[in-house]
C-alpha positions in Angstrom: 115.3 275.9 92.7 117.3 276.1 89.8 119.4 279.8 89.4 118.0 280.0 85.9 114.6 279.4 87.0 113.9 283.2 86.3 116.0 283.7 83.8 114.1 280.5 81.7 110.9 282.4 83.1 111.4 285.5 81.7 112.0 284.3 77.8 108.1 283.2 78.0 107.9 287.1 77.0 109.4 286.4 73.7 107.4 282.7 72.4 104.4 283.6 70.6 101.7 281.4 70.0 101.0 280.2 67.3 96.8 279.8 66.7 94.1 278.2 64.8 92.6 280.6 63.9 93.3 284.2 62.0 94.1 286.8 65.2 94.4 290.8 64.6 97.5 291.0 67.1 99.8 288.1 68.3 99.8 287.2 71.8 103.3 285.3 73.4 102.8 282.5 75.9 103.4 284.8 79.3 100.1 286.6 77.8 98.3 283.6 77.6 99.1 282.2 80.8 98.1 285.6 82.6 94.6 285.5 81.0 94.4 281.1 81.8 95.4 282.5 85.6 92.2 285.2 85.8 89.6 282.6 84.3 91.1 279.6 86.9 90.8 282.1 89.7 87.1 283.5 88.8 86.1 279.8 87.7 87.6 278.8 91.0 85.8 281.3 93.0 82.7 280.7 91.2 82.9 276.9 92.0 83.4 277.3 95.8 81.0 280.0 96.7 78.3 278.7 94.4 78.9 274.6 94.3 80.7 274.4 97.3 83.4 272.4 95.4 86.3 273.2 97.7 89.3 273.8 95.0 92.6 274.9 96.4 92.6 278.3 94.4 96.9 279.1 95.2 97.2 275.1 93.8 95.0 276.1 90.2 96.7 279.5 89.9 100.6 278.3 90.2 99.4 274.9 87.5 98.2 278.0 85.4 100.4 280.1 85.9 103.3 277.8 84.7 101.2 275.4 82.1 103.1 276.9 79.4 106.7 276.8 81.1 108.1 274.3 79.3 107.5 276.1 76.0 110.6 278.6 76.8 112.5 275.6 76.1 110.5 273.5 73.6 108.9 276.2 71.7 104.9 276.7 71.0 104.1 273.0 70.7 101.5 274.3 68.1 103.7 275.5 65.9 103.1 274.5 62.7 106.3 272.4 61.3 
């Protein structure tokens, strides 16, 4: 693991989205990857007690957890130009 790992981490605080669509408050990328984590996990739970699907719930959390990771670096990809 890189020694900046948390320190790249901890910038996701300060990129804020960018949306579609006209929003009352803004909301940064760590935000948005907290709410994606608590709709994998309930989706997740949903699937396996319900469907019987079998997902590997600590696999979806850490991909949504860190979906947006790369944005510290790059920016919000959505940005507008």
């Amino acid at each position: 693991m890189s020694k900046h790992f948390f320190a790249y981490i901890s910038r996701m605080k300060y990129i804020f989205r960018w949306n579609l669509m006209r929003n009352t408050e803004r909301e940064n990328i760590q935000e948005h990857s907290m709410q994606v984590v608590w709709i994998a996990h309930a989706l997740c739970i949903i699937g396996n007690k319900y469907f019987e699907t079998g997902y590997n719930i600590e696999k979806v959390l850490a991909y949504a957890a860190y979906h947006e990771a790369s944005e510290v670096i790059t920016g919000d990809l959505a940005s507008p130009p």
